[in-house]
SERO-4910 file (N, C-alpha, C, O; in steps of 0.05 Angstrom, whole numbers):
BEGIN
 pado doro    nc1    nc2    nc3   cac1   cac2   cac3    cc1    cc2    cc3    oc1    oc2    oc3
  Unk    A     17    -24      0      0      0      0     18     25      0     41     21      8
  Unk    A     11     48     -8     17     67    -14     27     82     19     13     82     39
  Unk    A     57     95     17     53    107     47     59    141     41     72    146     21
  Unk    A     52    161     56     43    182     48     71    204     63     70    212     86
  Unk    A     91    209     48    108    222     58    113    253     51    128    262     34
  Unk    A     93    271     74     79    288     77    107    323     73    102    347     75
  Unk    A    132    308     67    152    325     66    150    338     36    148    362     31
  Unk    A    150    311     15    151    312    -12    130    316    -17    124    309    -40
  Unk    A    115    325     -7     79    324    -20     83    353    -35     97    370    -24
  Unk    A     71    358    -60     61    383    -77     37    393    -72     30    415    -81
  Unk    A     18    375    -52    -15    382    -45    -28    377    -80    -52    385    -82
  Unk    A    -20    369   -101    -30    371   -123    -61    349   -125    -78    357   -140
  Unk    A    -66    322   -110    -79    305   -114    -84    293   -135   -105    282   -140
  Unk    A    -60    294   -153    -63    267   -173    -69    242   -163    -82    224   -175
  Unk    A    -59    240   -141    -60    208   -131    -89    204   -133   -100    184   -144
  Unk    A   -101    223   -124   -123    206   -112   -148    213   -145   -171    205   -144
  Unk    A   -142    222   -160   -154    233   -185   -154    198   -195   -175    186   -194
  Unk    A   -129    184   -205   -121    172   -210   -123    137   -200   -123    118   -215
  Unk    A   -126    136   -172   -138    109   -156   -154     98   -160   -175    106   -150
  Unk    A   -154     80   -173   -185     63   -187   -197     57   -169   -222     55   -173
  Unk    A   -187     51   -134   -215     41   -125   -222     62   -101   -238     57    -82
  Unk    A   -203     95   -104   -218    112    -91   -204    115    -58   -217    129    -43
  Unk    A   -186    107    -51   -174    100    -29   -150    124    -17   -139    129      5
  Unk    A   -150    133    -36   -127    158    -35   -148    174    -26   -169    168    -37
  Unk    A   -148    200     -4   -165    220     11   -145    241     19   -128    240     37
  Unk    A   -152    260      0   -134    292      8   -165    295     27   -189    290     24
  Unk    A   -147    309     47   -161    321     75   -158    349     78   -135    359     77
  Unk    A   -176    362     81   -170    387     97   -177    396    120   -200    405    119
  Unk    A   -164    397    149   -178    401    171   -165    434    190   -147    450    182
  Unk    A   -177    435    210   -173    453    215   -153    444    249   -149    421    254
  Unk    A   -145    465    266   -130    446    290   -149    435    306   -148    413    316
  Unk    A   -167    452    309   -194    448    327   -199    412    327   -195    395    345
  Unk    A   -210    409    297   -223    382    289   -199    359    283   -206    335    280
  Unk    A   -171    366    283   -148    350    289   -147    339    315   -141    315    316
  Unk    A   -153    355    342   -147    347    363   -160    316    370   -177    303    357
  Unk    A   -147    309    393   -154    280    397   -144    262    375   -143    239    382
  Unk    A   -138    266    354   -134    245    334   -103    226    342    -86    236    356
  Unk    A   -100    198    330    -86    190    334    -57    208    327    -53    226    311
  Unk    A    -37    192    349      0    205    341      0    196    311    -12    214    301
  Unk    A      7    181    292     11    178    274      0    195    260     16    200    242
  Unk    A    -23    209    257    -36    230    240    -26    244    234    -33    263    247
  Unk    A    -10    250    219     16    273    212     -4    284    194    -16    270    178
  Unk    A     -8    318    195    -11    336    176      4    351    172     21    352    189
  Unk    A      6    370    149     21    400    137      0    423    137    -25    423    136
  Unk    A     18    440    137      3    465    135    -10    465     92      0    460     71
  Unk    A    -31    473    100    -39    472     72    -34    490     49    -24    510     61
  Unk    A    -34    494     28     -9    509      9    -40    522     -4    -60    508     -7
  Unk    A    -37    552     -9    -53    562    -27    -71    581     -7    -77    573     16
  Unk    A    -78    606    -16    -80    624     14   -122    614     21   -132    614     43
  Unk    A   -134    608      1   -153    595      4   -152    574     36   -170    570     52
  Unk    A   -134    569     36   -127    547     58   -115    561     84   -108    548    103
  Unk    A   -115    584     85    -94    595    110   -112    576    126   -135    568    121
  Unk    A    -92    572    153   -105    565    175   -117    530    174   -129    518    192
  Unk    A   -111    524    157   -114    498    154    -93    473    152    -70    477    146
  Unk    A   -101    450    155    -78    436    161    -88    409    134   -112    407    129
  Unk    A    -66    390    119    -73    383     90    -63    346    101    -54    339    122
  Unk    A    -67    337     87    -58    310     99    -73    284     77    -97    280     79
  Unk    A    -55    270     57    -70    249     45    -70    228     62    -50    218     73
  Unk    A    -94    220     66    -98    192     80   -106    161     56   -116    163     34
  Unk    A   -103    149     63    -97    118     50   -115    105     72   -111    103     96
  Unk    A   -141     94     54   -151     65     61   -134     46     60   -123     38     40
  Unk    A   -129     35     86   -111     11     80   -137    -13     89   -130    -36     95
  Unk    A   -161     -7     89   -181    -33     77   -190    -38     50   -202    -59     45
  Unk    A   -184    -18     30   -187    -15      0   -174    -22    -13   -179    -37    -32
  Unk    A   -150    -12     -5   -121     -4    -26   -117    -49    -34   -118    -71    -22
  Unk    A   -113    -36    -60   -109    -59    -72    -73    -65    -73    -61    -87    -73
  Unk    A    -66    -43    -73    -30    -44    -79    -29    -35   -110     -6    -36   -119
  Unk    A    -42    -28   -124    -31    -23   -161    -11    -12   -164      5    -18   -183
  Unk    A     -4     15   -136     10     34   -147     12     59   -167     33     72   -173
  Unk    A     -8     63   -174    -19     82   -194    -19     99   -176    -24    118   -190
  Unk    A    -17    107   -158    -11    136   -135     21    136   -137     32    157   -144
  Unk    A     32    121   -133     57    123   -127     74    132   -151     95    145   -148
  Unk    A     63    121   -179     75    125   -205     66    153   -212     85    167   -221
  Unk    A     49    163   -211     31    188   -217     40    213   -206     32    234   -216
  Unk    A     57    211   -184     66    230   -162     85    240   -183    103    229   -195
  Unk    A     74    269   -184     96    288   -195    116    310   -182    125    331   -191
  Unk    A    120    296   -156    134    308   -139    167    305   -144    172    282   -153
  Unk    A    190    321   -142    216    313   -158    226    293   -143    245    282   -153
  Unk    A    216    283   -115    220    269   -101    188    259    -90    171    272    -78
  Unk    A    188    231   -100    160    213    -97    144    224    -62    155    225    -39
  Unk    A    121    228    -70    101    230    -47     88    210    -27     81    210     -4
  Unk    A     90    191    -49     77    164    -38     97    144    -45    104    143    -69
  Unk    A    108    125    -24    117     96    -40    107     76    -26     99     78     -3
  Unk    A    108     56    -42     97     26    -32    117     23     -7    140     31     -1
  Unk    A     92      5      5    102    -15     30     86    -30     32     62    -23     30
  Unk    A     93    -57     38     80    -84     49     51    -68     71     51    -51     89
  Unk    A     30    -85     58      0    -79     75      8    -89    107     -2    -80    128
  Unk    A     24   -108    107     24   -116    141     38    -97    152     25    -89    172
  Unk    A     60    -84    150     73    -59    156     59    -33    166     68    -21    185
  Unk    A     41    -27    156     26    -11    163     -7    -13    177    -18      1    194
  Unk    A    -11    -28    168    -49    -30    181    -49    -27    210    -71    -31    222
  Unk    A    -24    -19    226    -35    -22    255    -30     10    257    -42     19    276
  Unk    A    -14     31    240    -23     49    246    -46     68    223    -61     86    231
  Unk    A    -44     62    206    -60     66    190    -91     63    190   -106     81    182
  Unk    A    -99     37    200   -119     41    209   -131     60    216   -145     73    200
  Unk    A   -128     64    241   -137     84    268   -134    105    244   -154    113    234
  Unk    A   -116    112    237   -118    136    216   -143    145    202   -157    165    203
  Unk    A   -142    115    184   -164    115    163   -197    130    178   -213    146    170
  Unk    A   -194    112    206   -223    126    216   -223    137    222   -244    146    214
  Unk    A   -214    155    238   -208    180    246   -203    200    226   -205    223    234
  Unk    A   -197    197    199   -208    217    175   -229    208    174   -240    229    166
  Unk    A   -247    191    176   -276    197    161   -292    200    186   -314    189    185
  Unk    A   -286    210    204   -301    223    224   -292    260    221   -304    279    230
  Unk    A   -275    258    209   -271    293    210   -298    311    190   -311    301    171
  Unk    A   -299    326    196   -325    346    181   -306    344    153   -281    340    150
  Unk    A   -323    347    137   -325    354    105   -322    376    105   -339    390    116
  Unk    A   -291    393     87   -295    421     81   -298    428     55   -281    437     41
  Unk    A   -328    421     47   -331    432     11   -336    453     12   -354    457     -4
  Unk    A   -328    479     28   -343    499     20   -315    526     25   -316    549     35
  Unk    A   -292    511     15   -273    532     27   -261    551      5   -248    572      8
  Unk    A   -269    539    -19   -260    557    -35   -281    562    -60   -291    541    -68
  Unk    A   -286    576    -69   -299    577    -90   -309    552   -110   -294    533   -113
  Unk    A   -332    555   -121   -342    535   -147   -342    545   -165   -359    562   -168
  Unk    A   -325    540   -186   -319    544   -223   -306    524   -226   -291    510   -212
  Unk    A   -316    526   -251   -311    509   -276   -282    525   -286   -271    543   -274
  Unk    A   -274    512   -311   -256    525   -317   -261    557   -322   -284    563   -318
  Unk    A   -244    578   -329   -251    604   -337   -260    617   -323   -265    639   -333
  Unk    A   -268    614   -297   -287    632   -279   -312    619   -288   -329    637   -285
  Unk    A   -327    596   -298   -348    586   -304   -353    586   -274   -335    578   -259
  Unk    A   -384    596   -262   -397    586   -239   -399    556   -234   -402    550   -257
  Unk    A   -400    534   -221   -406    500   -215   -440    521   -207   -447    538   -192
  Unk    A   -453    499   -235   -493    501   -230   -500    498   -199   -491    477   -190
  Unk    A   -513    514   -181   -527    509   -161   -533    475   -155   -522    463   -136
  Unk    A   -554    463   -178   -563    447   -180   -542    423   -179   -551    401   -172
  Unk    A   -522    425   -184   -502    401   -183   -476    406   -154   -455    393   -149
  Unk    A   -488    428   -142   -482    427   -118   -490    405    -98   -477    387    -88
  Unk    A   -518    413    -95   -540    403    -85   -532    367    -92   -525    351    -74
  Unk    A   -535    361   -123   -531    342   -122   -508    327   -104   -512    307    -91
  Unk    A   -491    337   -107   -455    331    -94   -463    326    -60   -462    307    -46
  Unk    A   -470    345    -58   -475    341    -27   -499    329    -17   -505    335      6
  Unk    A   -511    313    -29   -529    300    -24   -529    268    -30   -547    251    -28
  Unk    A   -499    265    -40   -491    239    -48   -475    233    -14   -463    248      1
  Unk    A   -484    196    -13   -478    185     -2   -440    186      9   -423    180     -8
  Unk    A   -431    194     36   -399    194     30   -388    154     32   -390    138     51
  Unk    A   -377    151      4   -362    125      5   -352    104     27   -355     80     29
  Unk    A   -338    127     44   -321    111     67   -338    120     96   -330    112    118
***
């Protein structure tokens, strides 16, 4: 499985564009909604002023992740973001990780909706988005 080395990260989210079964999770939280979380939870400060005050962190299903590596090949960092490691290596801290991101609040509302060009994102497919079921 993919391990997330939060030094080399670009914040770009190819990885997770790219993951066929969806397991790659760029996070945005704030310190508030960090607290209590497990030691292993390593975040960064988040890049882009949209983000002041926020903290960025890709998390990895390690109940999903198949191993393909398509995160790890995809990383256009000059120095890789993600590299493989054996699934037994990690699941004891990873885990706790994994749930403890999908208990954090959802921040879809931190930066603007367009399309390319300054295109507005339709109201209506707002609504839709946020009214879809979350995966994990």
């Amino acid at each position: 499985m993919p391990v997330w080395l939060p030094e080399h990260c670009i914040q770009c989210n190819q990885c997770s564009f790219v993951c066929p079964h969806a397991v790659i999770r760029p996070l945005l939280a704030s310190d508030e909604d960090l607290k209590g979380g497990p030691e292993a939870f390593v975040t960064v400060e988040a890049k882009g002023k949209e983000f002041k005050g926020l903290k960025f962190r890709i998390q990895i299903s390690p109940l999903d992740c198949t191993g393909c590596g398509n995160c790890a090949d995809i990383c256009p960092a000059k120095q890789k973001a993600l590299v493989m490691k054996p699934l037994e290596t990690q699941t004891e801290a990873q885990v706790p990780n994994h749930i403890f991101s999908t208990e954090l609040p959802v921040m879809d509302d931190v930066m603007a909706r367009h399309l390319g060009q300054g295109q507005p994102v339709p109201a209506a497919f707002v609504r839709i988005f946020r009214s879809m079921p979350r995966v994990w």
